[in-house]
C-alpha positions in Angstrom: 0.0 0.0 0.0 2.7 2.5 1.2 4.4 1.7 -2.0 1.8 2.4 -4.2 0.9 5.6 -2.2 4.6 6.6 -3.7 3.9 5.6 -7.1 0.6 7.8 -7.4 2.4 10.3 -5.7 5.1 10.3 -8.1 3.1 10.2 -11.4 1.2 13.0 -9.7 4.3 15.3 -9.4 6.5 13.7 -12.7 3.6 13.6 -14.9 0.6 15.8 -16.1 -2.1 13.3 -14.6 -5.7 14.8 -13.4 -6.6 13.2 -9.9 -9.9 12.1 -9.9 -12.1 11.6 -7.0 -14.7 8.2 -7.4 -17.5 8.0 -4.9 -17.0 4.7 -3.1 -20.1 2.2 -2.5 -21.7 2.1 0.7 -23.7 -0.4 2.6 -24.7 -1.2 5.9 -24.1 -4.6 6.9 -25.5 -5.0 9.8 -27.7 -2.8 12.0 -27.6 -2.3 15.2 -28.6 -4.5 18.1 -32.3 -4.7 18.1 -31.5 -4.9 22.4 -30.2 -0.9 22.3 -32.5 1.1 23.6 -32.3 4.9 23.0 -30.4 7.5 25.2 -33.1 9.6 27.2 -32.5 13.3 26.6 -29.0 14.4 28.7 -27.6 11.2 28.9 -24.0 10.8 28.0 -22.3 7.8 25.6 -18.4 7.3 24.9 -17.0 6.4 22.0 -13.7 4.4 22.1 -11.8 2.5 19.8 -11.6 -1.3 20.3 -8.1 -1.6 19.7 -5.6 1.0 18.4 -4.1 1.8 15.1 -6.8 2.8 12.5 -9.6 2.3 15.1 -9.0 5.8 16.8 -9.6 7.6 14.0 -12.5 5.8 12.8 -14.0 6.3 16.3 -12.8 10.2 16.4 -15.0 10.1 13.0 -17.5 8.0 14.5 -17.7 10.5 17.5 -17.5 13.4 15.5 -21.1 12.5 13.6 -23.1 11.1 16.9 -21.9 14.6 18.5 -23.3 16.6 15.5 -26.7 14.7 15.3 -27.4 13.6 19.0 -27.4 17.3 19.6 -29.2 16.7 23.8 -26.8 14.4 24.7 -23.6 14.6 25.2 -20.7 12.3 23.2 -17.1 12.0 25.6 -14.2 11.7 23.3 -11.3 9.6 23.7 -9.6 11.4 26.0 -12.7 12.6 28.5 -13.5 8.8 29.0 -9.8 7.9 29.7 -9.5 10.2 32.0 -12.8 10.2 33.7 -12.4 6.8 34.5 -8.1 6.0 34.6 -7.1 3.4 34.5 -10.0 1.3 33.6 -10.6 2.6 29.9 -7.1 2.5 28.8 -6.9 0.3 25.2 -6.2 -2.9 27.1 -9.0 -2.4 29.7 -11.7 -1.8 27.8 -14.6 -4.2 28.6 -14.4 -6.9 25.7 -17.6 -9.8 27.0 -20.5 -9.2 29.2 -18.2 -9.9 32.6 -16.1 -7.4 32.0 -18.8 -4.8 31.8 -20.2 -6.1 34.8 -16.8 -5.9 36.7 -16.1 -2.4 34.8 -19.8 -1.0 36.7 -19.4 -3.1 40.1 -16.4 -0.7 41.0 -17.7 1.9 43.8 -15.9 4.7 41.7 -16.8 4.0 38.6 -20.7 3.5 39.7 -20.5 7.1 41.4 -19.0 8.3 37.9 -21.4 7.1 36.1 -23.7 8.4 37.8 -22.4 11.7 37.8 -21.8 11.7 33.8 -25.2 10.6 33.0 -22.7 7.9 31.1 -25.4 5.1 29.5 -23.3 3.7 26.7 -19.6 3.1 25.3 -19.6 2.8 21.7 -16.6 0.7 20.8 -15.2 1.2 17.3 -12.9 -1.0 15.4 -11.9 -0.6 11.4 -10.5 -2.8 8.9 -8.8 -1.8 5.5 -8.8 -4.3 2.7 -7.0 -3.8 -0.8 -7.1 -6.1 -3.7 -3.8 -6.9 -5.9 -3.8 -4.3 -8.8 -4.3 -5.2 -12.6 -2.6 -3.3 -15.5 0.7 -3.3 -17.0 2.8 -0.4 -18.5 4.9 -0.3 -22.1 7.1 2.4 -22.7 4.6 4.9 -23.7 1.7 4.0 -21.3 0.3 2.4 -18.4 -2.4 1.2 -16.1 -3.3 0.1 -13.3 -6.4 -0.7 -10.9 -8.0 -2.1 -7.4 -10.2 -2.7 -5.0 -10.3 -1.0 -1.5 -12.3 -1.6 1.4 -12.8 -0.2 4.3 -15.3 -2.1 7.5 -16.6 0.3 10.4 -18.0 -2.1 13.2 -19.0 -1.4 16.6 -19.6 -2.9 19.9 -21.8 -1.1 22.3 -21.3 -1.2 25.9 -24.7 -0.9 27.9 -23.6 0.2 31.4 -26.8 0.0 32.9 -27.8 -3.8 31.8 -23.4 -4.0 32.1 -23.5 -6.7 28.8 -22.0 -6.1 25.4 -23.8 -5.6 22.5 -23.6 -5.5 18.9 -23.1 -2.0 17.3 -23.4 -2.5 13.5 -21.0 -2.8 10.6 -20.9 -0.7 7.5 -18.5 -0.9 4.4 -17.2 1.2 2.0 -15.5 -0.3 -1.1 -14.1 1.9 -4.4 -11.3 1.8 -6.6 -7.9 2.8 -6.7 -6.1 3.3 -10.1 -3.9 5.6 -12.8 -3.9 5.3 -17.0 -1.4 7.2 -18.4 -0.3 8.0 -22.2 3.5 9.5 -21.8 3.1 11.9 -19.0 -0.5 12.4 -19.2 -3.0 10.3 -17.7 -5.5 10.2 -14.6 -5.7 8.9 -11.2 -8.3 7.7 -9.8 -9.0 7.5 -5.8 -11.4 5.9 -4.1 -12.3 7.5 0.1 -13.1 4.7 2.1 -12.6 5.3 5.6 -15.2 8.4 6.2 -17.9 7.3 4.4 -17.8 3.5 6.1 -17.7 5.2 9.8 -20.5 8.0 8.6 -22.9 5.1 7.6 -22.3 3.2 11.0 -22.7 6.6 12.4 -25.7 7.3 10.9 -27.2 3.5 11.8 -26.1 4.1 15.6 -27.9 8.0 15.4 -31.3 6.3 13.9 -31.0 3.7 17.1 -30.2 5.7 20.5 -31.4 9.1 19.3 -34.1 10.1 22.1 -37.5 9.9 21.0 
C-alpha cells in the first residue's frame, strides 16, 4: 500500500495526470442490536476504539457524527473517557464480553461516575482496510493500473446499565484505486473509504439511541 501511495504520488508530481475523485459504494451490513435502547435526553455515551491503530480515527470520525446529530446528549471523546475513568478505559482495559462490563460497573468509583456523567453507553469502534492486488501493466509509452479498497466500520456497544456487550453494526465502503497514463499524461483515480464506512455506521447508531 505504502508503495503504491509513492507511485501515485510520483506520477502525480512527474507527470501531467488529473486526480480524480470516485464515490465509493456504501452499505450497511449490519444494523444495530435490536436490544439498544435509546439514550433519554441528557444522557451521556463514549465512543472508544476497540483496539488501536486505525480504530482511533474511525471512532474520532465516528464520535464526531453522533456529537453533531445527537445534539441533547452529550458524546465523551477519547480522552474525556480515559481520564474520567483512569485506568480502567485504557486500550487494554476496555470491557471486551459481558463480565467485563459487569466488573467495569461493580467498581464503587466508577458507579458514582457514572452516575455523575449521565454515562449510559460506550460505543466501541474497530476498522479494517482491505486492498485487492492491482491489474494493469505499463509499455514504454503508457500504463495502467487498478483495485479494489475496502474499508469495515464495526461497533460494539457497551450498555452500562444492563453492564453486557452488545452488537453495534458494521458498514462498508468499497471503491477503486487506479492511474492510465499516455507518456506523461494520464489520470488517477481515488477511491475514500474510511469516512464514508464510519459516517454510515454513524448514521445507523444516530437512527437507534437518538431520544425519541
Amino acid at each position: 500500500m505504502i508503495l503504491r501511495l509513492l507511485l501515485l504520488g510520483w506520477l502525480l508530481l512527474a507527470a501531467a495526470c488529473v486526480p480524480v475523485p470516485t464515490p465509493p459504494v456504501v452499505t450497511l451490513e449490519r444494523p444495530p442490536s435490536a436490544e439498544l435502547e435509546p439514550l433519554a435526553i441528557d444522557e451521556t455515551l463514549a465512543v472508544l476504539p476497540n483496539r488501536e491503530g486505525a480504530s482511533r480515527s474511525a471512532a474520532d470520525c465516528v464520535r464526531e457524527n453522533l456529537s453533531a446529530k445527537l445534539r441533547r446528549n452529550r458524546v465523551l471523546t477519547v480522552d474525556e473517557a480515559r481520564d474520567g475513568f483512569f485506568p480502567w478505559l485504557e486500550p487494554d482495559r476496555v470491557p471486551k464480553n459481558d463480565a467485563a462490563a459487569r466488573g467495569f460497573v461493580a467498581r464503587p468509583a466508577v458507579a458514582a461516575r457514572l452516575r455523575d456523567l449521565r454515562l449510559r453507553y460506550l460505543v466501541l469502534v474497530d476498522l479494517s482496510l482491505t486492498e485487492s492486488e492491482g491489474e494493469g501493466g505499463e509499455t514504454l509509452l503508457a500504463g495502467a493500473g487498478f483495485g479494489k479498497t475496502s474499508a469495515r466500520a464495526t461497533a460494539q456497544v457497551v450498555n452500562l446499565r444492563a453492564a453486557c456487550r452488545r452488537a453495534g453494526g458494521a458498514a462498508r465502503a468499497t471503491g477503486i484505486w487506479g492511474y492510465a497514463h499516455v507518456v506523461i499524461y494520464g489520470v488517477i483515480l481515488l477511491s475514500s473509504v474510511e469516512g464514508p464506512a464510519c459516517e454510515r455506521l454513524s448514521a445507523a447508531l444516530v437512527q437507534k439511541l437518538e431520544p425519541p
